[in-house]
C-alpha positions as CSV (number, residue, x, y, z in Angstrom):
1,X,50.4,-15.4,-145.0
2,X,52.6,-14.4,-142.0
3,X,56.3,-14.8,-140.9
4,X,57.8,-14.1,-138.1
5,X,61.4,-13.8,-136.3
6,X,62.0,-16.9,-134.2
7,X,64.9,-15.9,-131.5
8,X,67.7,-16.7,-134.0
9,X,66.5,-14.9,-136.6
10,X,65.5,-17.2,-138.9
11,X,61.8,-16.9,-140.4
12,X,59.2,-18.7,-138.8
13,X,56.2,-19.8,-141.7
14,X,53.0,-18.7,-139.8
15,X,49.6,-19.7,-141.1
16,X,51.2,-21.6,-144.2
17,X,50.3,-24.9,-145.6
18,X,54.3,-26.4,-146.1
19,X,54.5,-28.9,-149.3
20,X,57.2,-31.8,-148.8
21,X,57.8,-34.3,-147.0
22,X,57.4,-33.8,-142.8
23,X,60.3,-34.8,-142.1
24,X,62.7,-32.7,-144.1
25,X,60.2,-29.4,-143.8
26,X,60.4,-29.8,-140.1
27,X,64.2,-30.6,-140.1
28,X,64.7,-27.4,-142.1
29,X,62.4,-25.4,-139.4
30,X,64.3,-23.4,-136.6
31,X,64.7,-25.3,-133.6
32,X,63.0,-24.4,-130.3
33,X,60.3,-22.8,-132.1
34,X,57.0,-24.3,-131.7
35,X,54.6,-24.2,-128.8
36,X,52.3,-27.3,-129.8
37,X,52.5,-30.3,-132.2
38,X,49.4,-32.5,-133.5
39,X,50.0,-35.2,-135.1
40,X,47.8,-37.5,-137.1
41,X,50.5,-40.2,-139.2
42,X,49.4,-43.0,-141.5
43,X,48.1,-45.4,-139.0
44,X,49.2,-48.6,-140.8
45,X,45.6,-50.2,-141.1
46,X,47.1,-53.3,-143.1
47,X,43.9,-53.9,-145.0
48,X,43.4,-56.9,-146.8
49,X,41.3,-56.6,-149.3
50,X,38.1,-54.8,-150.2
51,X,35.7,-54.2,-147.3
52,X,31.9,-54.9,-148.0
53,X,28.4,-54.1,-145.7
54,X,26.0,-56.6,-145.7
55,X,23.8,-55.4,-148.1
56,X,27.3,-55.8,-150.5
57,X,27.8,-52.1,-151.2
58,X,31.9,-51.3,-151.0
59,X,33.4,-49.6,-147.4
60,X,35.2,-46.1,-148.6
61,X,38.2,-47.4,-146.4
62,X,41.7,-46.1,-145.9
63,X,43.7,-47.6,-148.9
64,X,45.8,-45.0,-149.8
65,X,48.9,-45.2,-150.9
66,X,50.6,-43.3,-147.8
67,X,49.1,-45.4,-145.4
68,X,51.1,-48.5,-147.0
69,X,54.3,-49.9,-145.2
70,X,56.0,-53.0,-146.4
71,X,56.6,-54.1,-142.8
72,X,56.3,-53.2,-139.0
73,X,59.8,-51.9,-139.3
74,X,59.2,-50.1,-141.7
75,X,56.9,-48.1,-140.1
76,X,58.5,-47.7,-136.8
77,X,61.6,-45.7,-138.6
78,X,59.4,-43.8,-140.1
79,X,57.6,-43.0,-136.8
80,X,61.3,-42.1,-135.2
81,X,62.2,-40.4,-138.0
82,X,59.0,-37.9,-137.7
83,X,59.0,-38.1,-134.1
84,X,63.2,-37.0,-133.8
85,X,62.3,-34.0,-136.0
86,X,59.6,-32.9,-134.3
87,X,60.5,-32.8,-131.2
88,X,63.9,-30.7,-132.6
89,X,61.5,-27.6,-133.1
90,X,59.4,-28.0,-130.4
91,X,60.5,-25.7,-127.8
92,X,61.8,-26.7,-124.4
93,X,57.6,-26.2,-123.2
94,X,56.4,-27.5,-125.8
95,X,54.3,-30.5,-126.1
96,X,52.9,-33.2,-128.1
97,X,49.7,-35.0,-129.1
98,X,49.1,-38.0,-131.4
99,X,46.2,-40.1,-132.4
100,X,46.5,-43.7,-133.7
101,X,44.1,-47.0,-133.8
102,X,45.3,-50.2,-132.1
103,X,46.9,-50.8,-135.4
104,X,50.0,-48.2,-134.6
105,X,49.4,-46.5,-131.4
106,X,51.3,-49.0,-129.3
107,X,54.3,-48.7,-131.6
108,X,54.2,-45.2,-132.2
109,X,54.4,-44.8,-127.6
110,X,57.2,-46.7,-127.4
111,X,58.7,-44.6,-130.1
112,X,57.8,-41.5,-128.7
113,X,59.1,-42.6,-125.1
114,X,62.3,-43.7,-126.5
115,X,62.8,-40.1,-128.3
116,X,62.7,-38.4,-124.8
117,X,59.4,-37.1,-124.5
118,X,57.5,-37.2,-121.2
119,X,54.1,-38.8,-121.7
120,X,51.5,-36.8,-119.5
121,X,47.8,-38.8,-120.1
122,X,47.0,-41.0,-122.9
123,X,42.7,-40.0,-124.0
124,X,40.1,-42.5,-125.4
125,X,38.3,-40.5,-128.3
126,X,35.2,-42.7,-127.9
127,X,33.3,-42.2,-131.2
128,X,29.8,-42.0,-130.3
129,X,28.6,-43.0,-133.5
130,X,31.0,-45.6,-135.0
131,X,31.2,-47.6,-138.1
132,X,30.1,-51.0,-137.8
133,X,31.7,-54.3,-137.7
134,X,30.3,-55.3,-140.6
135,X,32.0,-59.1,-140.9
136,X,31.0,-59.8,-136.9
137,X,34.2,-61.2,-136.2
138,X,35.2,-58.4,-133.9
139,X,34.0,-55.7,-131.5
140,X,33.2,-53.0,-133.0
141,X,36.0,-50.5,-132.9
142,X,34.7,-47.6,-131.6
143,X,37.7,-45.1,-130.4
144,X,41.1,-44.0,-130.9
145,X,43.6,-43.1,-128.3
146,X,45.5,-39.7,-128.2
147,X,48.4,-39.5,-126.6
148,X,49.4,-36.3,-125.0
149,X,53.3,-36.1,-124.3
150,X,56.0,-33.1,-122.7
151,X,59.3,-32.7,-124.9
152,X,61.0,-33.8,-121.7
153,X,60.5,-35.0,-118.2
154,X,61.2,-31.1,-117.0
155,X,58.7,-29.7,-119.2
156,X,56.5,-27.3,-118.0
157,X,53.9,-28.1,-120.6
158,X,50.4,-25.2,-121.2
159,X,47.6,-26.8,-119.1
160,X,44.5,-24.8,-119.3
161,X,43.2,-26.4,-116.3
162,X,39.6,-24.0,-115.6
163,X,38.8,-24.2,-119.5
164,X,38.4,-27.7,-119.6
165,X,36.5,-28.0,-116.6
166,X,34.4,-24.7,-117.9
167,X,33.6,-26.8,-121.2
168,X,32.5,-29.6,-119.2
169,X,29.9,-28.2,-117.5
170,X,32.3,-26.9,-114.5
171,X,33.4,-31.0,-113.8
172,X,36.9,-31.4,-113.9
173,X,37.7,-33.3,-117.8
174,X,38.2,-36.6,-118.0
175,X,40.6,-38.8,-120.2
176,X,37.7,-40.0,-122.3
177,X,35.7,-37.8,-124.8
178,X,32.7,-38.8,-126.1
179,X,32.5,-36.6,-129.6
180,X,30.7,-38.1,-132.7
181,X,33.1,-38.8,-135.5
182,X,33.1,-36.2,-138.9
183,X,30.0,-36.3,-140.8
184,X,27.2,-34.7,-142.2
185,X,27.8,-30.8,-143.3
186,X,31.2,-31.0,-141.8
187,X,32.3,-33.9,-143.6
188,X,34.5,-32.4,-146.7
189,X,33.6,-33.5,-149.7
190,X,35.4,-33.2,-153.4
191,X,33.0,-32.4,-156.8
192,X,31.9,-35.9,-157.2
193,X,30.4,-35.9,-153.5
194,X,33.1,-38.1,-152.3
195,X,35.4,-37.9,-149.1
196,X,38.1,-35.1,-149.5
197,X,40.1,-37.2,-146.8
198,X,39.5,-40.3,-145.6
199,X,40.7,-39.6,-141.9
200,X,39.2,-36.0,-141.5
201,X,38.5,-35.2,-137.5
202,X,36.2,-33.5,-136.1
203,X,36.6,-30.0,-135.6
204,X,35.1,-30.6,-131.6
205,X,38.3,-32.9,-130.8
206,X,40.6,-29.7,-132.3
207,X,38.6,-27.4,-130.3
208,X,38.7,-29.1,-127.1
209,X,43.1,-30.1,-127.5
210,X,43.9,-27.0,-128.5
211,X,41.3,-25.0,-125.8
212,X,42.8,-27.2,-123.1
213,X,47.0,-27.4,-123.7
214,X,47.6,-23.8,-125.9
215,X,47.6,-19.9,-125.6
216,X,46.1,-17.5,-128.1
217,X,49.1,-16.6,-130.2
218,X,51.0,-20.0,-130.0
219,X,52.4,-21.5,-132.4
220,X,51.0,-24.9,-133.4
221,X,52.3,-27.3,-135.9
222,X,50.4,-30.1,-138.1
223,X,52.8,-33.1,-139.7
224,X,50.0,-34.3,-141.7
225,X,48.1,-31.2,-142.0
226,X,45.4,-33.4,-144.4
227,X,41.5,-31.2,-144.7
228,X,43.1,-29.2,-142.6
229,X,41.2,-29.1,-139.0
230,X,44.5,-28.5,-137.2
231,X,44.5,-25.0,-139.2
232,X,40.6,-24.2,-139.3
233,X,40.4,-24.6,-135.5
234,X,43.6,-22.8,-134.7
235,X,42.5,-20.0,-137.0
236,X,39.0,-19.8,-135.4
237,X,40.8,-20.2,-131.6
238,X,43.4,-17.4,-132.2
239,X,46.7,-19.5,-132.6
240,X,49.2,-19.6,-135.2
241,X,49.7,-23.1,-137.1
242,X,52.0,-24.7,-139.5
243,X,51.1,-27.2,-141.9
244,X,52.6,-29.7,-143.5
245,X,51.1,-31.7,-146.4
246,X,52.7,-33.4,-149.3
247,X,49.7,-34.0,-151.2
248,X,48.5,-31.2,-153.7
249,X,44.7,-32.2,-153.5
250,X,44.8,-31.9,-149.8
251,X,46.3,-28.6,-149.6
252,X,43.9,-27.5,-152.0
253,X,41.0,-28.6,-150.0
254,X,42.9,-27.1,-146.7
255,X,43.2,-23.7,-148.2
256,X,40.1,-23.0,-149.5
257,X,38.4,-24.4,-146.3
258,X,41.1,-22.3,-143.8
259,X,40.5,-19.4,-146.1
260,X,36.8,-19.0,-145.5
261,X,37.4,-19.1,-141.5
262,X,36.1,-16.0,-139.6
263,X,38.6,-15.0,-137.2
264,X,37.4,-13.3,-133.5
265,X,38.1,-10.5,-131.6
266,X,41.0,-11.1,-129.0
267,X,38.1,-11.0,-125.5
268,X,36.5,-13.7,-126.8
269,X,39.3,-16.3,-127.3
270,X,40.3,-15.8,-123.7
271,X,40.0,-18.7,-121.5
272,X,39.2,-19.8,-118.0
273,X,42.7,-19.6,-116.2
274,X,43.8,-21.8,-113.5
275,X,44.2,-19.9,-110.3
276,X,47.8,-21.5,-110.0
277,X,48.8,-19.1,-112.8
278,X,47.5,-16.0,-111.3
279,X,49.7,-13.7,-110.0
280,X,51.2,-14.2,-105.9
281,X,49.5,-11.9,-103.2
282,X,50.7,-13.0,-99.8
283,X,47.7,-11.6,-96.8
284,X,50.2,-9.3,-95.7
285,X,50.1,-7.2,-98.2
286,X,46.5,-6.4,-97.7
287,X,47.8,-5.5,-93.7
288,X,50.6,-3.3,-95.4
289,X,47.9,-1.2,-97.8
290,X,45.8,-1.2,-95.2
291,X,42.9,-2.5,-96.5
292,X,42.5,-4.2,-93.5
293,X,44.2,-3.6,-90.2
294,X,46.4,-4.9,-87.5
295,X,43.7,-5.7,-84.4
296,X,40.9,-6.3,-86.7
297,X,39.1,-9.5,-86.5
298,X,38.5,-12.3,-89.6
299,X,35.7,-14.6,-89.3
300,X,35.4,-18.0,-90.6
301,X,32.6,-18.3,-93.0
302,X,31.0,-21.2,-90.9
303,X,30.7,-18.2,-88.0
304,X,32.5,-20.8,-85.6
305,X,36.1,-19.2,-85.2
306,X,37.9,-15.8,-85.3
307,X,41.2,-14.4,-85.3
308,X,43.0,-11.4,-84.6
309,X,44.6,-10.1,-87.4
310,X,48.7,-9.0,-86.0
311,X,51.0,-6.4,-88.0
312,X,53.3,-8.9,-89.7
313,X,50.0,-10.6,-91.5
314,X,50.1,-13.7,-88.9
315,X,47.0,-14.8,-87.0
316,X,46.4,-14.8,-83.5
317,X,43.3,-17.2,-82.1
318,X,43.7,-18.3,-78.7
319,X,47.2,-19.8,-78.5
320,X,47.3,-20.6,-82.5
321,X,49.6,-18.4,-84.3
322,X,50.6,-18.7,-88.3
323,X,49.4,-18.4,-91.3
324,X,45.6,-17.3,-92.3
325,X,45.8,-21.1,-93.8
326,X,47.8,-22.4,-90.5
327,X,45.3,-20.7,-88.5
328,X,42.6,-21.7,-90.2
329,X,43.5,-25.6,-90.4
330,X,44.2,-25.7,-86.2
331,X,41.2,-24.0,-85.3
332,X,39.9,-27.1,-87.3
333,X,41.6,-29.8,-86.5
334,X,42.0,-30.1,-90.2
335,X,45.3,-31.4,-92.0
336,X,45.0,-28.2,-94.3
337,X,42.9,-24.9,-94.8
338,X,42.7,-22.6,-97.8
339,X,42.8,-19.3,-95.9
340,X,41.6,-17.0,-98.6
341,X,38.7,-18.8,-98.9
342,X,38.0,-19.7,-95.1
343,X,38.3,-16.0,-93.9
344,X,36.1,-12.9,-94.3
345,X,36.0,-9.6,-92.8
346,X,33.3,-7.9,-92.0
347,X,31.6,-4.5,-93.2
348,X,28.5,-2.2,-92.4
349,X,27.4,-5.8,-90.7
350,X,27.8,-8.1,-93.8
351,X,30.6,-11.2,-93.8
352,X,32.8,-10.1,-97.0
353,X,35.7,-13.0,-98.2
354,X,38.9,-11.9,-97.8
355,X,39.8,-13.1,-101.5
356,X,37.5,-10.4,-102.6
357,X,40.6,-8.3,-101.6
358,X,43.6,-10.5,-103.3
359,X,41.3,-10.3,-106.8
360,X,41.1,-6.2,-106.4
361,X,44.9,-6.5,-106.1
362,X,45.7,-8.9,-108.8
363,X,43.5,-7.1,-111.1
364,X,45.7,-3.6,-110.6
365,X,48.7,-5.9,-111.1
366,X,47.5,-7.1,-114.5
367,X,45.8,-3.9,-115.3
């Protein structure tokens, strides 16, 4: 177990299953002091009665006793109520997800844009293997939505931008994910072989949320920690977490299964990082070092243009001065160029991008 100093002292509980209900834990948490919330609340299913396949054997559906609410009101103050105290802690970066069925997602969104947050995509968990509808009087329901949601409007929420796209293959990520739903070996189960939870995720949905909009070291808090994934896959990606669960059985199943997580060595949870967050070299500081040199000439990589590099790291082609981008875009007759990657020098007679440079440079400056 680990605690930590949030910036007004009071104790943060790191990597600690939380018994109580969410609410008043996360009301008597320090405010401003989480990086990430998941949330996965009672979704409200309304079932009527017992649930049967064809062949008449019983559906192990969601009947529980916490996923009961006497009416729709009733459910949306509890949704404020969770929703107010969560966004208390979360700090003024922070951000939000939450997954819900038709049943309460629609009612849980307004909620949530009510409470001030900032919604920034809503994502279609499309279950590639669903459960059925066995009665035929519906389609069969085969996703959830997630929404993904800033503390405010001003929000400068974690968006690992590269990772994503490097888990897809090197496509940019899309708002709908095709992951199978828990089964099989990953599907918990308690002595007498049946479902430890009834709503367990997969650990493939954790992986890719928490990939895609934390940090290794952040702090990321589960309302209705459950099985535990939130915890297992934060353990496993190098982030903190915070769990909140107010049934024992749950938390049992949680720690034993967090517990027997391997953690990794600090290169390997390092992520693809967008080159928006990398650190500001303007050309002329290459002129300034002198790794290259007023009078020299860049080339375009197409070999149709060149430039004359000038002391104050403008370029001179023709009558075009500016900018290597400015330059770059005339010579053209295109609304915009990326310089860095349009330019290149060249060496012992080989073309060498100029971005080869800003990379040496950045990489002494994070050194």
């Amino acid at each position: 177990m680990m605690n930590t100093k949030t910036k007004g002292g009071a104790p943060l509980p790191l990597n600690q299953i939380l018994s109580g209900d969410c609410v008043e834990v996360m009301n008597a948490l320090p405010e401003n002091s989480v990086d990430l919330i998941f949330a996965d609340p009672p979704y409200n299913l309304q079932l009527k009665g017992d649930l049967h396949r064809p062949d008449n054997s019983k559906v192990d559906a969601v009947d529980n006793d916490w996923d009961q609410f006497a009416s729709f009101a009733a459910y949306d103050k509890f949704s404020r109520a969770w929703l107010k105290a969560a966004r208390r802690i979360l700090k003024p970066d922070g951000a939000l997800w939450v997954i819900g069925s038709y049943h309460n997602i629609f009612r849980v969104g307004s909620a949530l844009q009510d409470a001030g947050y900032w919604i920034l995509n809503d994502v279609i968990w499309r279950k590639s293997n669903p459960m059925p509808n066995f009665r035929g009087v519906r389609l069969t329901n085969a996703h959830e939505t997630m929404i993904w949601a800033s503390k405010s409007e001003k929000s400068k929420s974690t968006f690992n931008y590269e990772a994503l796209k490097a888990l897809n293959d090197g496509v940019q990520m899309r708002s709908d994910w095709i992951i199978p739903i828990c089964n099989g070996h990953e599907r918990i189960k308690d002595k007498d072989g049946n479902k430890a939870h009834p709503t367990q995720k997969p650990e493939a949905l954790l992986h890719r949320l928490l990939v895609g909009s934390t940090n290794p070291g952040d702090v990321v808090l589960d309302p209705f920690f459950g099985s535990g994934t939130t915890g297992a896959v934060a353990k496993k990606l190098g982030r903190n977490f915070i769990g909140i669960e107010r049934e024992e059985s749950y938390r049992k199943v949680a720690e034993k299964r967090i517990k027997a997580i391997r953690t990794h060595d600090k290169s390997s949870l390092e992520v693809s990082t967008s080159k928006r967050a990398e650190p500001r070299v303007p050309f002329g500081q290459l002129v300034e070092r002198g790794m290259l040199n007023p009078g020299e000439k860049l080339h375009s990589l197409n070999g149709r243009h060149s430039a004359k590099i000038r002391a104050d790291g403008t370029l001179i082609a023709h009558d075009t001065k500016g900018s290597i981008h400015q330059v770059g875009a005339a010579l053209e007759g295109a609304p915009s160029c990326n310089g860095w990657t349009y330019w290149c020098f060249r060496k012992e007679g080989k073309n060498i991008p100029i971005d080869l440079l800003r990379q040496q440079i950045r990489a002494e400056m994070q050194a």
